[in-house]
C-alpha positions in Angstrom: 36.2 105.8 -44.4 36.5 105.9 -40.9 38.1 102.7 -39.0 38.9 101.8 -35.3 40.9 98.2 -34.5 41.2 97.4 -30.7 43.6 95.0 -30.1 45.3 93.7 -27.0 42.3 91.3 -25.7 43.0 88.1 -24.3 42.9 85.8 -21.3 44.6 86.9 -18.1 44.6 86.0 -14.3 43.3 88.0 -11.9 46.3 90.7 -10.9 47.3 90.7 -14.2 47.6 93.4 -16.8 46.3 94.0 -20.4 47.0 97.2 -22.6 44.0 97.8 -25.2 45.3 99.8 -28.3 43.1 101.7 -30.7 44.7 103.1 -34.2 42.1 105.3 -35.6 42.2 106.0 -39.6 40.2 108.1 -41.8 39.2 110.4 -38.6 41.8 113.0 -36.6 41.4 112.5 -32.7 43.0 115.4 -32.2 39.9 117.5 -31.8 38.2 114.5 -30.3 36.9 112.8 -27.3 37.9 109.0 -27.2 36.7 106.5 -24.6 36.3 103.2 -23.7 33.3 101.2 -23.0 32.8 97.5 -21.7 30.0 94.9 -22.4 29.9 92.4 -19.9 28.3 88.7 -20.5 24.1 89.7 -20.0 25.0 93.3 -18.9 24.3 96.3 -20.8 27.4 98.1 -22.0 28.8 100.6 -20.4 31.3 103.7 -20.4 34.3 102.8 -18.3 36.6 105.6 -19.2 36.2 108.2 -21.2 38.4 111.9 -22.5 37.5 115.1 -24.1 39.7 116.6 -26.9 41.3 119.5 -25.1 40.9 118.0 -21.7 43.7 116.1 -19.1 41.7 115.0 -16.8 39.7 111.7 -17.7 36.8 110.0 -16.5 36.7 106.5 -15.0 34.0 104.7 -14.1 34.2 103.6 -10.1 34.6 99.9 -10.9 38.2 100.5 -12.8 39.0 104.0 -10.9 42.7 103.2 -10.1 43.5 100.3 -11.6 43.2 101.4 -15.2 44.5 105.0 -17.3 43.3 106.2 -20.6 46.1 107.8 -22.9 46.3 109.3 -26.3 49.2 109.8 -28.6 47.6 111.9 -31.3 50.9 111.8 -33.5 49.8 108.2 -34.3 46.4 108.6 -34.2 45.9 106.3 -31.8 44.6 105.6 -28.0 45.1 103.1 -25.5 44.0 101.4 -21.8 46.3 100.3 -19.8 44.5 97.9 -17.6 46.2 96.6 -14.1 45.0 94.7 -11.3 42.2 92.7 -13.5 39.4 91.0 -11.7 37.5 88.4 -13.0 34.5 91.3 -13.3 36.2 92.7 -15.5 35.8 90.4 -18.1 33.9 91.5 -21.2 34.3 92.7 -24.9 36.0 96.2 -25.3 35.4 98.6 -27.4 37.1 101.6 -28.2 35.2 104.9 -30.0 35.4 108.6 -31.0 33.2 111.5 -31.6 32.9 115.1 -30.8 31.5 114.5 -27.5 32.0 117.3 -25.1 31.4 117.3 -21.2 33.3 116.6 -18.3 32.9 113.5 -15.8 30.8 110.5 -16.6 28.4 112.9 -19.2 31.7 112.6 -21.3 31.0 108.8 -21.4 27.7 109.1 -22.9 28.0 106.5 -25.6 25.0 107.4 -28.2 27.2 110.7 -28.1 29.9 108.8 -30.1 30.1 108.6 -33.7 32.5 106.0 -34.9 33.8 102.5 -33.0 35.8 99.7 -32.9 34.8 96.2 -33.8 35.4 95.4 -30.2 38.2 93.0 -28.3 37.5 90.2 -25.7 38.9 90.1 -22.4 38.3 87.7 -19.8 40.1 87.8 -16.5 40.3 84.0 -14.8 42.2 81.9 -13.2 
């Protein structure tokens, strides 16, 4: 059985920083891509950062380009976003997924490309 677990949501002011973790069991992400995608309140969700298996170079989506960095350790299993610099846009639930996605820039974000996600983790940026 596959399972993702974001954790690290919460409440933050703006300029502050959250780091989103994803432990991954039942499922190697070493030959994986892993990215992370944001709903926001009465938006559609959306790919915000996104990584192919053999790849170094990650995607971000303009609006966080900057201001947050996608990272795997794949001796734990287990990916994270390091989110600086929040703005209050950024609020939204996070969630974290795999798959055997391949592609480079944003068509390595295409989320009905992923096959297995997280249960998702709020995060709401206000003052």
């Amino acid at each position: 059985q596959v399972q993702l677990v974001e954790s690290g949501g919460g409440l933050v002011q703006p300029g502050g920083s959250l780091r989103l973790s994803c432990p991954a069991s039942g499922f190697p992400l070493d030959y994986s891509a892993i990215g992370w995608f944001r709903q926001a309140p009465g938006k559609e969700r959306e790919g915000i950062s996104c990584i192919a298996a053999s790849s170094t170079v990650a995607y971000y989506a303009p609006s966080v380009k900057g201001r947050f960095t996608i990272s795997r350790d794949n001796a734990k299993n287990t990916f994270t976003l390091q989110m600086d610099s929040l703005k209050p846009e950024d609020t939204g639930v996070y969630y974290c997924a795999t798959g055997r996605v391949v592609g480079s820039g944003p068509l390595i974000c295409r989320e009905h490309e992923y096959d297995y996600w997280g249960q998702g983790t709020q995060v709401t940026v206000s003052s």
